[in-house]
ZAVO-199447 format. One record per atom (N, C-alpha, C): residue number from 1; residue in three letters; chain; atom name; z, x negated, y negated. Coordinates in Angstrom, 2 decimals. Example, Ala and Ser with C-alpha at 12.3 -4.5 7.8 and 13.67 -1.06 7.14 Angstrom:
<atoms>
+-----+------+------+------+---------+---------+---------+
: pos : code : unit : site :       w :       u :       v :
+-----+------+------+------+---------+---------+---------+
:   1 :  ALA :    A :    N :    7.80 :  -13.19 :    5.69 :
:   1 :  ALA :    A :   CA :    7.80 :  -12.30 :    4.50 :
:   1 :  ALA :    A :    C :    7.80 :  -13.20 :    3.30 :
:   2 :  SER :    A :    N :    7.08 :  -12.85 :    2.25 :
:   2 :  SER :    A :   CA :    7.14 :  -13.67 :    1.06 :
:   2 :  SER :    A :    C :    7.87 :  -12.90 :   -0.03 :
+-----+------+------+------+---------+---------+---------+
</atoms>
This chain:
<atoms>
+-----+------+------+------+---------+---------+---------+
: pos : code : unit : site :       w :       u :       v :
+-----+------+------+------+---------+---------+---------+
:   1 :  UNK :    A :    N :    7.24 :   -5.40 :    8.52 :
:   1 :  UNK :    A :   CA :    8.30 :   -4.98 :    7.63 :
:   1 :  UNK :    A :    C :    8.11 :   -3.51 :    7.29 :
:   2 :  UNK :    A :    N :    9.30 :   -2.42 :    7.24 :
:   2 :  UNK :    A :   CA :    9.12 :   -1.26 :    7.00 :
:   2 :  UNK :    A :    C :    8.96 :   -0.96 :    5.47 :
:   3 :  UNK :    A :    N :    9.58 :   -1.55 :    4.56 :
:   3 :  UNK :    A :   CA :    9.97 :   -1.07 :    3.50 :
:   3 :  UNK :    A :    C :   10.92 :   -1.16 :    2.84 :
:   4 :  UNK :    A :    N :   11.26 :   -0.52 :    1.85 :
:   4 :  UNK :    A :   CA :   12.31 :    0.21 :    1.40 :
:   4 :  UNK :    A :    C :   12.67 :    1.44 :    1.48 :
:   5 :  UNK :    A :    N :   14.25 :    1.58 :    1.94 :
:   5 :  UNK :    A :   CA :   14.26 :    2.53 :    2.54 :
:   5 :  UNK :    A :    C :   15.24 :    3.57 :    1.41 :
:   6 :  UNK :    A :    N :   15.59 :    4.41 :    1.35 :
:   6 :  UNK :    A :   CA :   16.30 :    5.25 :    0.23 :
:   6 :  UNK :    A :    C :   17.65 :    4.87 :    0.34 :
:   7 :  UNK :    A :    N :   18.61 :    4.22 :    1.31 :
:   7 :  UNK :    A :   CA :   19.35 :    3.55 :    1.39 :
:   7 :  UNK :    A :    C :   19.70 :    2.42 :    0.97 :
:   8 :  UNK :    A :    N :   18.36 :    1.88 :    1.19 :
:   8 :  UNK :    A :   CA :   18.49 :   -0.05 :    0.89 :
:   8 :  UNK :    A :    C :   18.49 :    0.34 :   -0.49 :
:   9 :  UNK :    A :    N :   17.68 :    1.07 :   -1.57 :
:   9 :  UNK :    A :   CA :   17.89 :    0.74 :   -2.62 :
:   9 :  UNK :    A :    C :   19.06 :    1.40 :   -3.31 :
:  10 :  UNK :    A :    N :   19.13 :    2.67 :   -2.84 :
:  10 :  UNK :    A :   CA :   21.07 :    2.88 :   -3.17 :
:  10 :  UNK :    A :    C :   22.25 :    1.84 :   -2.99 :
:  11 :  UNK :    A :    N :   21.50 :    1.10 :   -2.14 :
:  11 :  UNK :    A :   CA :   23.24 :   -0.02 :   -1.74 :
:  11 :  UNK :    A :    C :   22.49 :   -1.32 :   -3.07 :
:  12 :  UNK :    A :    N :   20.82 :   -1.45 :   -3.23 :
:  12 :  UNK :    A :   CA :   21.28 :   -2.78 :   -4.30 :
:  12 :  UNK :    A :    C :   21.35 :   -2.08 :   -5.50 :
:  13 :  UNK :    A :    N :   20.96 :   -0.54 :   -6.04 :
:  13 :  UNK :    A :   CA :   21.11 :   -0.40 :   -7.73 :
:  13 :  UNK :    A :    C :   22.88 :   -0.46 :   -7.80 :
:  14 :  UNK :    A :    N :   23.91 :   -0.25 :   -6.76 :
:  14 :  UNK :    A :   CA :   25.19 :   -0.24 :   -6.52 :
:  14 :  UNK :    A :    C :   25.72 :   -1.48 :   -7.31 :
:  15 :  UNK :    A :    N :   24.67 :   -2.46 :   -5.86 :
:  15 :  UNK :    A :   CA :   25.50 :   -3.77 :   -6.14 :
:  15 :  UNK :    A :    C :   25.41 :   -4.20 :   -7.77 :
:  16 :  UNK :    A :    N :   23.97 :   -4.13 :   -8.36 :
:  16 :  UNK :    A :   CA :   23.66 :   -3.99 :   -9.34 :
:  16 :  UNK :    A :    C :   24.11 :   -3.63 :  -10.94 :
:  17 :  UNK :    A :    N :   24.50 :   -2.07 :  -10.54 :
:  17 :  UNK :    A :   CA :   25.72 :   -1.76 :  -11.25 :
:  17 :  UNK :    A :    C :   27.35 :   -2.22 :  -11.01 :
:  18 :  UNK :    A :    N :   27.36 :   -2.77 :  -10.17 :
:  18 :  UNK :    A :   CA :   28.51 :   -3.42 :  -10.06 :
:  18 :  UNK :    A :    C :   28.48 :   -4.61 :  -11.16 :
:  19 :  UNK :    A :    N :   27.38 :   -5.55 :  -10.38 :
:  19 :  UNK :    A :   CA :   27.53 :   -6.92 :  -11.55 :
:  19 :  UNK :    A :    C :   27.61 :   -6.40 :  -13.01 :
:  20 :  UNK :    A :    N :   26.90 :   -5.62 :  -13.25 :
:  20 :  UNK :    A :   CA :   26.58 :   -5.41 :  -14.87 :
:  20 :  UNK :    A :    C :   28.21 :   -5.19 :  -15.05 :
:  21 :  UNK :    A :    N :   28.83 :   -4.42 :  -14.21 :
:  21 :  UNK :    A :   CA :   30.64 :   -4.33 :  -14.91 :
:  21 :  UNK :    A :    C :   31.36 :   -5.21 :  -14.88 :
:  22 :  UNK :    A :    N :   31.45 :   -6.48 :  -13.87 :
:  22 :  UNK :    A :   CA :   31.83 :   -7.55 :  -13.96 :
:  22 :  UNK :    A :    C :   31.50 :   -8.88 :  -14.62 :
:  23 :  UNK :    A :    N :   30.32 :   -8.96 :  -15.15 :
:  23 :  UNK :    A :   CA :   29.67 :   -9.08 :  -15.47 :
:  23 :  UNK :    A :    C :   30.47 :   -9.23 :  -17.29 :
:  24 :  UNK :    A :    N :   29.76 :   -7.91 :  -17.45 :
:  24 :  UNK :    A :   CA :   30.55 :   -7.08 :  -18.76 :
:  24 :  UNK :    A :    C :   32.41 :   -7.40 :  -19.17 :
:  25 :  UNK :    A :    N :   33.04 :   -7.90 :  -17.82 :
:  25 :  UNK :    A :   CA :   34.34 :   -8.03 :  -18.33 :
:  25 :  UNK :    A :    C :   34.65 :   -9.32 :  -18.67 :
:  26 :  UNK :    A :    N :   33.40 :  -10.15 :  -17.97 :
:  26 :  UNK :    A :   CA :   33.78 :  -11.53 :  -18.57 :
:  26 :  UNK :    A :    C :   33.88 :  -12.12 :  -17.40 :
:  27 :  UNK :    A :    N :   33.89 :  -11.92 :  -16.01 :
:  27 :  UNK :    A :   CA :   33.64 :  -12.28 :  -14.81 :
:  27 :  UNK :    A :    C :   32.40 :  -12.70 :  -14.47 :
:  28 :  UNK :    A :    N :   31.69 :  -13.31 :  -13.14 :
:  28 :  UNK :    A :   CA :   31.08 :  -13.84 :  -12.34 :
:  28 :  UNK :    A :    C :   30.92 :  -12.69 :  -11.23 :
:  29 :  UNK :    A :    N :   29.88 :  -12.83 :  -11.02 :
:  29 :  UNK :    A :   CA :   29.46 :  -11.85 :   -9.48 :
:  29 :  UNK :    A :    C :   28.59 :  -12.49 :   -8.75 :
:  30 :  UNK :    A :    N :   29.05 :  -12.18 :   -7.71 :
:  30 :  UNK :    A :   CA :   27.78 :  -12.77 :   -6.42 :
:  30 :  UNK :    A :    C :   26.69 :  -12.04 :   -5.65 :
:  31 :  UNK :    A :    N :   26.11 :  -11.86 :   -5.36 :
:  31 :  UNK :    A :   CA :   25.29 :  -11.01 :   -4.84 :
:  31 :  UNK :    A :    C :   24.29 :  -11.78 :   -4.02 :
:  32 :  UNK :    A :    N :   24.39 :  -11.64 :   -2.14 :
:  32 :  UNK :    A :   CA :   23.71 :  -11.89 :   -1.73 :
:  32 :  UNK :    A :    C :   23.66 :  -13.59 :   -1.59 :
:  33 :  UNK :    A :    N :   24.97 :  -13.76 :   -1.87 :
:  33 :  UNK :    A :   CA :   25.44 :  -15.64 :   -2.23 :
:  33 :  UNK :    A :    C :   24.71 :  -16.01 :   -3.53 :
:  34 :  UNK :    A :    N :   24.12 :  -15.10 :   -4.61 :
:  34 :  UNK :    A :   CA :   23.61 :  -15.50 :   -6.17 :
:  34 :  UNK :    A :    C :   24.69 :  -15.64 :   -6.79 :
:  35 :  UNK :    A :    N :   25.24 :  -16.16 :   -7.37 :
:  35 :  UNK :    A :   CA :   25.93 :  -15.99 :   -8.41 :
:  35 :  UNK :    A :    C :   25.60 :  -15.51 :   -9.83 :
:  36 :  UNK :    A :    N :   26.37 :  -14.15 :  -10.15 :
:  36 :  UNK :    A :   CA :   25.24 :  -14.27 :  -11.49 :
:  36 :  UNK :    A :    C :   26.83 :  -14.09 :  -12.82 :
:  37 :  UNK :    A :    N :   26.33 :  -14.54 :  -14.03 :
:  37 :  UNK :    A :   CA :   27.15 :  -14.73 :  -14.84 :
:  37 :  UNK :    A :    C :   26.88 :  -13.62 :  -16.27 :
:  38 :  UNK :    A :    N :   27.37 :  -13.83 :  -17.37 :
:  38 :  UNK :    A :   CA :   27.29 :  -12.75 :  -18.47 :
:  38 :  UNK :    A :    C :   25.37 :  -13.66 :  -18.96 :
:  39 :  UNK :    A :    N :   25.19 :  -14.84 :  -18.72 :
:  39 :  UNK :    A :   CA :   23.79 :  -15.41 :  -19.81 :
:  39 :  UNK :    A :    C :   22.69 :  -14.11 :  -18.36 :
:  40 :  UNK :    A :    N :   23.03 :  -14.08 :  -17.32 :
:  40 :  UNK :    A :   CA :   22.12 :  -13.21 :  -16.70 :
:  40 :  UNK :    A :    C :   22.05 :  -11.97 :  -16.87 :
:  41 :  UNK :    A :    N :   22.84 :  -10.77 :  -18.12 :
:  41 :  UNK :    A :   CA :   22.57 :  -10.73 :  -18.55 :
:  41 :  UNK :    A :    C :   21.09 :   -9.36 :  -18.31 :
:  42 :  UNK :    A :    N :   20.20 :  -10.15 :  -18.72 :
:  42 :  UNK :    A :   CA :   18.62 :   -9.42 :  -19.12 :
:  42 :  UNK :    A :    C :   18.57 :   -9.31 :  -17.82 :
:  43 :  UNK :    A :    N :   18.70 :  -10.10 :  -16.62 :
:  43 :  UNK :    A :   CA :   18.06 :  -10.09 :  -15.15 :
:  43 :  UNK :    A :    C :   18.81 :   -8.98 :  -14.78 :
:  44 :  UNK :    A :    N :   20.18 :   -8.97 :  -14.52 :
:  44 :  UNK :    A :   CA :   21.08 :   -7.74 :  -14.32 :
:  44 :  UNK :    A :    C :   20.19 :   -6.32 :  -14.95 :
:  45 :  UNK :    A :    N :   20.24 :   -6.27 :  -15.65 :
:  45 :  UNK :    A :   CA :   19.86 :   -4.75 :  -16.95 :
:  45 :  UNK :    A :    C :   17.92 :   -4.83 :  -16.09 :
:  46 :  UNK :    A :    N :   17.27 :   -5.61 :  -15.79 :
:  46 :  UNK :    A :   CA :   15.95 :   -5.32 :  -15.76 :
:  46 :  UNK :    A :    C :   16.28 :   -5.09 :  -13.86 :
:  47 :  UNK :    A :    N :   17.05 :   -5.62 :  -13.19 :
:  47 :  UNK :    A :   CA :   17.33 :   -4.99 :  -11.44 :
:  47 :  UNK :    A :    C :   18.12 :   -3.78 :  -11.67 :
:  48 :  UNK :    A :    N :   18.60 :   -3.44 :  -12.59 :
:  48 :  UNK :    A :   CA :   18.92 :   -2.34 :  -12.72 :
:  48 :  UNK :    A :    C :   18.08 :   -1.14 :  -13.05 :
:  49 :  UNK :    A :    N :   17.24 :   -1.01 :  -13.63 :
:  49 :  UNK :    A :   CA :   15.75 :   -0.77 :  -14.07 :
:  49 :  UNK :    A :    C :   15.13 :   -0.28 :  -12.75 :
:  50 :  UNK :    A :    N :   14.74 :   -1.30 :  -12.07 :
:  50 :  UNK :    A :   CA :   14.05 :   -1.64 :  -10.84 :
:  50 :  UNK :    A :    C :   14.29 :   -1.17 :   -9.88 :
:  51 :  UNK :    A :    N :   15.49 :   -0.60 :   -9.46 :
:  51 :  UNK :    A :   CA :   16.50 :   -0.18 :   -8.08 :
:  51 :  UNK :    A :    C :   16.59 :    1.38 :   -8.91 :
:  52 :  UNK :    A :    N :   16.90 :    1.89 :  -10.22 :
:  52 :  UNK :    A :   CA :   16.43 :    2.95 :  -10.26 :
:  52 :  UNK :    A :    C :   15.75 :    3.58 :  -10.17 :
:  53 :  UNK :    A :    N :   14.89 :    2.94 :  -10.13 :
:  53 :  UNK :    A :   CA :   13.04 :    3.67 :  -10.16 :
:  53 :  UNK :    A :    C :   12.79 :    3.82 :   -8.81 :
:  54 :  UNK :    A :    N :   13.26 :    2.79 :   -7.66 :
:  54 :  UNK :    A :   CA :   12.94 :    3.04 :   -6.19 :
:  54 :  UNK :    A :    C :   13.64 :    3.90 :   -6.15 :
:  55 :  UNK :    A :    N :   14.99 :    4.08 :   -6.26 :
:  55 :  UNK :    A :   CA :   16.07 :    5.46 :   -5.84 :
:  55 :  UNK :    A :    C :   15.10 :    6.87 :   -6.45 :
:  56 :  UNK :    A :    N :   14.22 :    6.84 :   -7.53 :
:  56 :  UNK :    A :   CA :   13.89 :    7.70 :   -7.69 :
:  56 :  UNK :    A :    C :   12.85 :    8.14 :   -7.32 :
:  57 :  UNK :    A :    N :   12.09 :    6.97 :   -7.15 :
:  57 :  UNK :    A :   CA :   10.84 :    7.69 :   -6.68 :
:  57 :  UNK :    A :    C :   11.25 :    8.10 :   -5.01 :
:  58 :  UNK :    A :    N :   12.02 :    6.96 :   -3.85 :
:  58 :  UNK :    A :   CA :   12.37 :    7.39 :   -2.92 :
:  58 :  UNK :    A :    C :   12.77 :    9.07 :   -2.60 :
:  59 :  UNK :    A :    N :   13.53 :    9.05 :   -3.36 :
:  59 :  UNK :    A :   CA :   14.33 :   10.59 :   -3.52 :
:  59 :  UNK :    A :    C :   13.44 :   11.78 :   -3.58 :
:  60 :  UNK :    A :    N :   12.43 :   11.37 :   -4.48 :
:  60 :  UNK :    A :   CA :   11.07 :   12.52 :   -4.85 :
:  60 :  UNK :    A :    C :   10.56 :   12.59 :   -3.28 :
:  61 :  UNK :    A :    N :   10.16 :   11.47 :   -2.68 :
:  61 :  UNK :    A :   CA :    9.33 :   12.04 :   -1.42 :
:  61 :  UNK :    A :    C :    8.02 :   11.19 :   -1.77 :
:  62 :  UNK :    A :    N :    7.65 :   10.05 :   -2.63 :
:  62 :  UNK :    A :   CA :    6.38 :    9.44 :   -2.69 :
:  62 :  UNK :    A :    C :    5.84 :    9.77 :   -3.83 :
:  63 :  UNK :    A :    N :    4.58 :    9.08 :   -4.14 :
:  63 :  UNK :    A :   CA :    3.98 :    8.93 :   -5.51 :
:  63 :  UNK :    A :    C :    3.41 :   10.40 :   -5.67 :
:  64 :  UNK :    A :    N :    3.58 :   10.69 :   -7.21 :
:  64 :  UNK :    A :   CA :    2.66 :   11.92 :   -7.63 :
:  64 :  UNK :    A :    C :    1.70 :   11.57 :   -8.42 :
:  65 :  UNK :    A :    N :    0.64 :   12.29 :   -8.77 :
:  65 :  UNK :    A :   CA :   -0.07 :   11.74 :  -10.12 :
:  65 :  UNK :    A :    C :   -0.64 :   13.01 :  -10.86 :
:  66 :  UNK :    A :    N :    0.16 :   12.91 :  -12.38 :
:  66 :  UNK :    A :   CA :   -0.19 :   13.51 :  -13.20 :
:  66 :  UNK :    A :    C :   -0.92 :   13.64 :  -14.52 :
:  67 :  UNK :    A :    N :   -1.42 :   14.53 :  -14.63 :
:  67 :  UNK :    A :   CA :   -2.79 :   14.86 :  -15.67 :
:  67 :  UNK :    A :    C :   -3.91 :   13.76 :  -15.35 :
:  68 :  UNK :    A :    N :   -3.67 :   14.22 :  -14.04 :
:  68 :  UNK :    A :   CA :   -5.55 :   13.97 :  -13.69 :
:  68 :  UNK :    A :    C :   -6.25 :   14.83 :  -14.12 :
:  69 :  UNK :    A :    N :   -7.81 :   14.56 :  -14.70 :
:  69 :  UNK :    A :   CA :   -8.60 :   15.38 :  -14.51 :
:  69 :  UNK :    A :    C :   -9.88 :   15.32 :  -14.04 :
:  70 :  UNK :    A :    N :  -10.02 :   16.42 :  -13.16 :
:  70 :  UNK :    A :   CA :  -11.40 :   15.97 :  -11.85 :
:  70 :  UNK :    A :    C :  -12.46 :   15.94 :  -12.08 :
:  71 :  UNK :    A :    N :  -13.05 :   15.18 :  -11.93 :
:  71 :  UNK :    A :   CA :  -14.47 :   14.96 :  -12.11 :
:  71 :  UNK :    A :    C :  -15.53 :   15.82 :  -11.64 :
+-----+------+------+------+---------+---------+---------+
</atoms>
C-alpha cells in the first residue's frame, strides 16, 4: 500500500465537509455506502479534524520537528 496521497485526502476532507452540510440541513449522507445522519454528528466534526491535518501536513512536504534541543 502507498499511502495517502495529497489527493486522496483532498477528495475525503471534501466528502467530509460535504456531510457536515447535509448533515447540518437535516439530511442523510452517504459516504462510501455509510450512511451518516445529524446523531453522527461528533464522527463527522472529528473526520473532519483528521483529513485536515493530512491535507496539511501532505501540503507541507512531511513531518517537521520543532524546539528540539540537541543533546
Amino acid at each position: 500500500m502507498a499511502g495517502i496521497t495529497l489527493t486522496d485526502a483532498q477528495t475525503q476532507l471534501a466528502n467530509w465537509l460535504t456531510a457536515s452540510t447535509k448533515v447540518a440541513q437535516g439530511q442523510s449522507y452517504s459516504i462510501s455506502g455509510r450512511a451518516v445522519t445529524r446523531a453522527d454528528a461528533e464522527e463527522i466534526r472529528k473526520q473532519i479534524i483528521y483529513w485536515d491535518r493530512q491535507v496539511k501536513r501532505l501540503t507541507k512536504g512531511g513531518i517537521t520537528i520543532k524546539g528540539a534541543t540537541p543533546v
